[in-house]
N, C-alpha and C positions, 0 to 999 in steps of 0.2 A: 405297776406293770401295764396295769389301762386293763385288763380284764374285769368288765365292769358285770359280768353275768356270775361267773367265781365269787368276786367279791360281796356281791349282794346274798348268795346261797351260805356265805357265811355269817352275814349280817343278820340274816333271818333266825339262824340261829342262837346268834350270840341273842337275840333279841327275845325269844323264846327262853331262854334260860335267864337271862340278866336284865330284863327290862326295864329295871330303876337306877340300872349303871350309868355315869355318867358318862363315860364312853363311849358307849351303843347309843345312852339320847343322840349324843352328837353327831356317832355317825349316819345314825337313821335320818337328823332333821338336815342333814349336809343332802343323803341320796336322796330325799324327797324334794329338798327345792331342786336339785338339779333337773328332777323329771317331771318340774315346774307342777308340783302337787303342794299349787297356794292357794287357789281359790274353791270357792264351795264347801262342799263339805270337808273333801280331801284336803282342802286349805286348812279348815276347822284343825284336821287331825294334827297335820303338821304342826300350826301353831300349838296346841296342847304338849307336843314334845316340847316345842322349845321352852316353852312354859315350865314345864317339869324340871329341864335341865336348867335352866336359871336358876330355882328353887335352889337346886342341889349345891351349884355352885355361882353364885351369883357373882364373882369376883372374877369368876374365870374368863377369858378373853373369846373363848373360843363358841360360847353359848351368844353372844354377843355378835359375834357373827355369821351365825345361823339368823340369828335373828332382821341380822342385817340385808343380807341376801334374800331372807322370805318378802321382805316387804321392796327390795329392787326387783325381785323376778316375779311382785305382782303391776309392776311400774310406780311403784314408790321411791323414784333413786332418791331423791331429798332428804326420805325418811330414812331411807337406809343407810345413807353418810353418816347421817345426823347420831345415830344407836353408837357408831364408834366413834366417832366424836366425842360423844359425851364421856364414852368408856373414855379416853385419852384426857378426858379433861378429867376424872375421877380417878384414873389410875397413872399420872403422869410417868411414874416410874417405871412401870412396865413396857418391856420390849416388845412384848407379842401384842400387845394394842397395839401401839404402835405400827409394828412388820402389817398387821391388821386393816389398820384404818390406811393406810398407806393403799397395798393391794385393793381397798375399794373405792378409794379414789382414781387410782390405773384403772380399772374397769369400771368403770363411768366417765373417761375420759376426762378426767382434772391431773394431767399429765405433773403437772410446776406443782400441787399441792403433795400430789403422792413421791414426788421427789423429796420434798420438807420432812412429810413424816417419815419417810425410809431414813432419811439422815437420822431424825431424833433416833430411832430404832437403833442405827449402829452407835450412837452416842453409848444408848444405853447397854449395847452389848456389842462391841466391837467386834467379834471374833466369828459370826452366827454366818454360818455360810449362805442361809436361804436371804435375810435381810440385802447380803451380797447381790445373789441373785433376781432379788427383785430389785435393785437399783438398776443391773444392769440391763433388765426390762425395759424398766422404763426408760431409760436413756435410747437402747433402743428405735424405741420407736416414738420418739420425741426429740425430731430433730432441733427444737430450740431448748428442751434442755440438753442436750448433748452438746449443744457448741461451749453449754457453761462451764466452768469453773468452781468447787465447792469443796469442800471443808470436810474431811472425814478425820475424825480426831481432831490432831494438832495440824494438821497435814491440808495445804490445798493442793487438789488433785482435779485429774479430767478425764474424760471418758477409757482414752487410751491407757493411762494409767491406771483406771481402774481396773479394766481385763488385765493388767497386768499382774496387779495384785492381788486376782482371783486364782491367777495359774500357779501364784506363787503360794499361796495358804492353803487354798486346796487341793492337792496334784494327784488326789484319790478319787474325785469325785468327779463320775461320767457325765455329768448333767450339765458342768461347770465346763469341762472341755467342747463340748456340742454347743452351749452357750458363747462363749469368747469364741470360737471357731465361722459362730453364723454372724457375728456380729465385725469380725475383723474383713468377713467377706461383704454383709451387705451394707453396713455402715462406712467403712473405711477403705475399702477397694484393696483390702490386703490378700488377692487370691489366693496365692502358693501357701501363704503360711496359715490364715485362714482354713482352706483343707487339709495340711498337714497337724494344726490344733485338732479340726475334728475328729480327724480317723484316731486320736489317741483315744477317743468315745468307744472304737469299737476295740480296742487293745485292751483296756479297763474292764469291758463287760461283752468281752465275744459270741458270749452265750443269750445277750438279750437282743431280743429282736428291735425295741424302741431303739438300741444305737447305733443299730445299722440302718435302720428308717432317718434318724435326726442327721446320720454323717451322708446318708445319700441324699438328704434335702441339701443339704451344705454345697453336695458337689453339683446339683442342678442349679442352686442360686448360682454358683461361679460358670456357669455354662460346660460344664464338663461332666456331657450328659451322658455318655457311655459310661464313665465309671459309676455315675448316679444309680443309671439302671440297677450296674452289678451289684452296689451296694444293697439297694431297694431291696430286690429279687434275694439277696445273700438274708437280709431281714425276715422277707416271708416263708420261706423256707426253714429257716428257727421256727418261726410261728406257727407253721402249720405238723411240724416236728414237735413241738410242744403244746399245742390246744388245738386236740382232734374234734372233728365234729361241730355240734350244733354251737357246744360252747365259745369256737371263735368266734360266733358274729358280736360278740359280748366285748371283743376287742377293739377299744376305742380306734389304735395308731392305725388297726387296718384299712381304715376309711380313708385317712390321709395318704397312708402311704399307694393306696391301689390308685387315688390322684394323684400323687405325684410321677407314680411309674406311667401313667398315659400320658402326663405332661412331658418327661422325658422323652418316651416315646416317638410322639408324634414332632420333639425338637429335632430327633434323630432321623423323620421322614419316614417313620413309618407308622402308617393310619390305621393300619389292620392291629397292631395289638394297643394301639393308644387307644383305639374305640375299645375294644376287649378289657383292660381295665378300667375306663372309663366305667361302663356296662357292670361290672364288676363291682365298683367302688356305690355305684347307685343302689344295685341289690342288699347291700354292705350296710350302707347308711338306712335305708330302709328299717332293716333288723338291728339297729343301732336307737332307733325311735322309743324303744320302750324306756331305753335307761336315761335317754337324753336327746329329746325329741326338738331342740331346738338347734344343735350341732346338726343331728342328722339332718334340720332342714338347709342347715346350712351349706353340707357338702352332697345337698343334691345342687341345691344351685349353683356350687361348684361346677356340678358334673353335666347339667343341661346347659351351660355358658359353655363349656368346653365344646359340647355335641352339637354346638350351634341352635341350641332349643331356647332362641333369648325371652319366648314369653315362659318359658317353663323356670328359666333361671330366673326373672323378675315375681314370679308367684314364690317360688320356695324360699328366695331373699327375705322376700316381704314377708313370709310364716316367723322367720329367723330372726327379722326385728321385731315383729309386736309379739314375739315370744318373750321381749326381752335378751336379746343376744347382746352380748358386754363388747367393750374394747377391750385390745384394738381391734380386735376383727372387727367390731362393728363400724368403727371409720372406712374400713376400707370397702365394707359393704354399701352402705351408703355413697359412696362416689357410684362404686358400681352399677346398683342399681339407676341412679341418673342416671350414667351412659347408658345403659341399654333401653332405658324407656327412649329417649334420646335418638337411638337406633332403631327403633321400633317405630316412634312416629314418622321418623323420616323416609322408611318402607311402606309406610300406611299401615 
């Protein structure tokens, strides 16, 4: 649900009672890289979890990539490929290495190789909705593998085909609707249908604010930014009906979504509440720092690109890469940042 302040006040507990579980190592050495707690000493600590949890299960996939991630989000990406790598070369049979080293190839930008290993992934478990889901990622946003052709099972299929066969396996799951919905829109110019797939996101889960957030992104990408607001606004309103207080700033999607409502906003011409959620989204991402201090940098530089603050968005970029901020957001950061430096020399 991205309440990442909740989630942690449980973690501390379960960590306090069951410290030698292997569950709680994992999910303690997962929150710690994420709030980039790899080096120094705090580095120290983290590693000694993940150390623990190997102990415990050293076959398990999931220790493996903790491991992986400690040593990309201290700028080790090589080293960090390499941990599932080898897992995959040790455990060929396993799925979830596999579904594994895949996702961290996508987020290190080796788009063609994280496509290979997704495949071996559904080879090995054809029916795994999340493995689905990360093909469909990365197809995504990899427009040269997207124009291929490839092999699921017996079956050559293609991108199109593939959403198809996600609507058709899994027609319960919200994540999978908002997914095929964003991608028939920004991949394939398929508008109408496109936003008619997503809104089935909030028909599935009316009650959660992420899928009125994901189906109002959908309706901004297709320019159909009146209803985007509604949806937005229809989102925060669950949210703020649901995590009163101190404990919303602890909510990831809020930072996105209070940028997206100014972006809407100000496409609808009006500057007075596009700055107001902008304003919003800043303060947001701010108190977002603690649990994941390298998003927040990122969706300030969102927020100062927006406000026209371009040396303010080229600092908090720059925080966002030598944080280690993954693809693809990181691609597109990186263009970015050139333009604006770009923009900026040419201002003086």
């Amino acid at each position: 649900m991205g309440n990442l302040r909740e989630a942690q006040n449980y973690l501390i507990k379960a960590e306090d009672n069951r410290a030698d579980d292997f569950g709680v190592l994992k999910r303690l050495a997962h929150h710690r890289c994420r709030r980039r707690l790899v080096k120094e000493n705090a580095g120290k600590q983290t590693k000694q979890i993940i150390t623990a949890a190997l102990k415990l299960a050293p076959n398990a996939p999931d220790a493996h990539v903790a491991l992986a991630y400690y040593h990309i989000f201290r700028g080790e990406w090589e080293k960090g490929v390499t941990v599932l790598q080898q897992f995959t070369e040790s455990h060929p049979n396993n799925p979830n290495g596999w579904y594994y080293y895949g996702r961290c190839l996508f987020h290190t930008g080796e788009y063609e190789k994280a496509m290979k290993a997704m495949i071996s992934a559904h080879r090995l478990y054809p029916d795994d909705c999340e493995i689905y889901r990360g093909l469909c990622e990365i197809l995504h946003h990899s427009r040269k593998c997207r124009d291929m052709k490839f092999y699921l099972g017996e079956s050559q299929i293609s991108f199109p085909s593939l959403l198809e066969q996600m609507l058709k396996k899994f027609p319960q799951r919200p994540n999978v609707w908002a997914n095929v919905g964003r991608s028939l829109v920004e991949c394939l110019g398929e508008i109408e249908r496109g936003c008619r797939v997503s809104q089935q996101t909030t028909r599935l889960q009316p009650q959660l604010p992420d899928a009125w957030f994901c189906h109002g992104r959908v309706l901004g990408l297709a320019h159909k930014y009146r209803e985007a607001v509604e949806a937005l606004e229809e989102g925060w309103e669950l949210l703020n009906s649901q995590v009163k207080g101190e404990k919303a700033t602890g909510y990831v999607q809020s930072v996105s979504a209070a940028v997206w409502l100014g972006e809407n906003y100000q496409a609808l011409g009006d500057d007075g509440m596009s700055r107001k959620w902008w304003e919003r989204a800043r303060g947001l991402a701010e108190k977002l720092r603690y649990f994941d201090p390298v998003m927040a940098d990122y969706w300030q530089g969102r927020v100062f690109e927006s406000l026209g603050n371009l040396r303010g968005a080229v600092e908090a970029y720059g925080k966002a890469l030598s944080g280690q901020l993954l693809f693809p957001v990181r691609g597109e950061v990186e263009v970015t940042v050139k333009w604006l430096e770009g923009e900026l020399k040419e201002g003086g």
